[in-house]
C-alpha positions in Angstrom: 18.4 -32.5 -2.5 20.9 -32.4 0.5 20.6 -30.2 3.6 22.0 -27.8 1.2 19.3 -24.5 0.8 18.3 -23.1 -2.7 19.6 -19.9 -1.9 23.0 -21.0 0.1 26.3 -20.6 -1.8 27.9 -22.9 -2.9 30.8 -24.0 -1.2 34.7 -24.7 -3.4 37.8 -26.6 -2.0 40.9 -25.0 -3.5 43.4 -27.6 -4.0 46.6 -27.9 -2.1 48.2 -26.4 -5.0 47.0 -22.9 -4.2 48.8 -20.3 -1.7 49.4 -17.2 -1.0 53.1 -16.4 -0.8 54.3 -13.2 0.8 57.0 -11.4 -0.9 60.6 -11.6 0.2 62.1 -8.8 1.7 64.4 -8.4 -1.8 61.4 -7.8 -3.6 60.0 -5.7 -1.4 63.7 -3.7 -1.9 63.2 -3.6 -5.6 59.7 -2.4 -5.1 60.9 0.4 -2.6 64.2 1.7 -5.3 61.6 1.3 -8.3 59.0 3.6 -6.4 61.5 6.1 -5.4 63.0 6.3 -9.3 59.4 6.9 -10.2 59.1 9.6 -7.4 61.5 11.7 -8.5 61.0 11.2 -12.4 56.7 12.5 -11.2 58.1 15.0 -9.3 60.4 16.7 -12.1 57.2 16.4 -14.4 55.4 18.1 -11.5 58.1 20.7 -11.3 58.1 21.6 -15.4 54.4 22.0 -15.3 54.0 24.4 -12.6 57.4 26.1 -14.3 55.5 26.1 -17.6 51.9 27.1 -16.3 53.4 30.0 -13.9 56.4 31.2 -14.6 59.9 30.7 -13.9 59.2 32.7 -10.7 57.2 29.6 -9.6 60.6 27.9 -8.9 60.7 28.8 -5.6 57.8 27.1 -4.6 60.0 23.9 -4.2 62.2 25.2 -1.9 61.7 24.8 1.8 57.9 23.9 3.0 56.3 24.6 0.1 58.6 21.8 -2.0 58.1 19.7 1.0 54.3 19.9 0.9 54.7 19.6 -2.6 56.8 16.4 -2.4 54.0 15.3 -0.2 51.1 15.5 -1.9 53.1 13.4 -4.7 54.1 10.6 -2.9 50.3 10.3 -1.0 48.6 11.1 -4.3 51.3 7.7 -6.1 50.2 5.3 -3.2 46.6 6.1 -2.7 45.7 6.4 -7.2 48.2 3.0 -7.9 47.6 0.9 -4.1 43.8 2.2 -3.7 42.5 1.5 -7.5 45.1 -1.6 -8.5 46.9 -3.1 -5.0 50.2 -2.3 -6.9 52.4 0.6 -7.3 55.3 0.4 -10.8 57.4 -1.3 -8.3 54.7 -3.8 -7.2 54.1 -4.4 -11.3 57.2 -5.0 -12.3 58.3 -7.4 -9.7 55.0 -9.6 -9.5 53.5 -8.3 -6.2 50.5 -7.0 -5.0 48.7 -5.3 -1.6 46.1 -7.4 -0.1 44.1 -7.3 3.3 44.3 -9.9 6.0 42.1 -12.1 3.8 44.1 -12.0 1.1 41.2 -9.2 -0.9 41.7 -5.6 -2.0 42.4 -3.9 0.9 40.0 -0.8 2.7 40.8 3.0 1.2 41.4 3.6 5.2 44.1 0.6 4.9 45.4 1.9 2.1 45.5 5.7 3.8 47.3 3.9 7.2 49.6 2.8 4.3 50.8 6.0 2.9 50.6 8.1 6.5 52.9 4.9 7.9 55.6 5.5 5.4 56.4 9.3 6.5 57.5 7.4 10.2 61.3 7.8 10.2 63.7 4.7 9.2 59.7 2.8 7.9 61.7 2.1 4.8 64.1 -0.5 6.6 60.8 -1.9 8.8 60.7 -4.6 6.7 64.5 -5.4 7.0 62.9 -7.5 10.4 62.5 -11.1 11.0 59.1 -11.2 9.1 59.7 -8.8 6.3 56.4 -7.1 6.9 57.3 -3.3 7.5 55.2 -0.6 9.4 53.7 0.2 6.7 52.0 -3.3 6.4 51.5 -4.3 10.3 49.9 -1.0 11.0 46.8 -1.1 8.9 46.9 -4.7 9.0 47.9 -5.6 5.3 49.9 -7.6 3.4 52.3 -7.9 -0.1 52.1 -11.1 -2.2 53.7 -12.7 -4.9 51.0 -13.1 -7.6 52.9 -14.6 -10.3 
């Protein structure tokens, strides 16, 4: 045998042929319009079942802080399920993309957390109109979106 230890891993050469492409800022558009559409379509599901389970009465929970707590807890609850358990959100399927960390792996439930707090900052949704198409959302907890197909 070589220098090479029983219990060392073995080491792989990708080929040239492999990288790791970020996605364009026009995907990352489509990504941001498909999230919002599916947004709004969870939070009139939301809004029938607490109707149907309480009461028409209940209606007036989405006006004023309660709807905006409401509206909160949706969009954090979307990014950390999808983002935390798959790297992608519906947007992030249908377009071919995916969240990765620095290293290009599944990124950290704390990066995926920075993630979702980073997109309440005002104007974050035209962050990654920028030079390097990485919005606040991304730079802050230090990850990235890919093409992966």
């Amino acid at each position: 045998m070589d220098d090479m230890s029983l219990y060392e891993a073995t080491q792989s050469v990708l080929d040239d042929h492999y990288k790791v492409e970020p996605a364009s800022k026009w995907l990352r558009l489509v990504n941001l319009l498909i999230d919002y559409v599916a947004f709004w379509v969870l939070g009139v599901v939301v809004g029938f079942v607490i109707i149907y389970l309480f009461g028409n009465e209940s209606a007036g929970w989405f006006e004023g802080v309660p709807g905006f707590l409401i509206g909160i807890s949706i969009s954090l609850g979307y990014y950390i399920i999808l983002e935390g358990a798959t790297g992608r959100t519906l947007g992030k399927l249908v377009t071919g993309t995916k969240v990765v960390n620095e290293v290009g792996g599944a990124p950290s439930f704390t990066q995926i957390l920075g993630r979702c707090l980073s997109r309440f900052i005002p104007f974050e949704a035209f962050s990654f109109l920028g030079d390097d198409g990485r919005g606040w959302h991304d730079s802050i907890p230090n990850t990235y979106v890919i093409k992966c197909r």
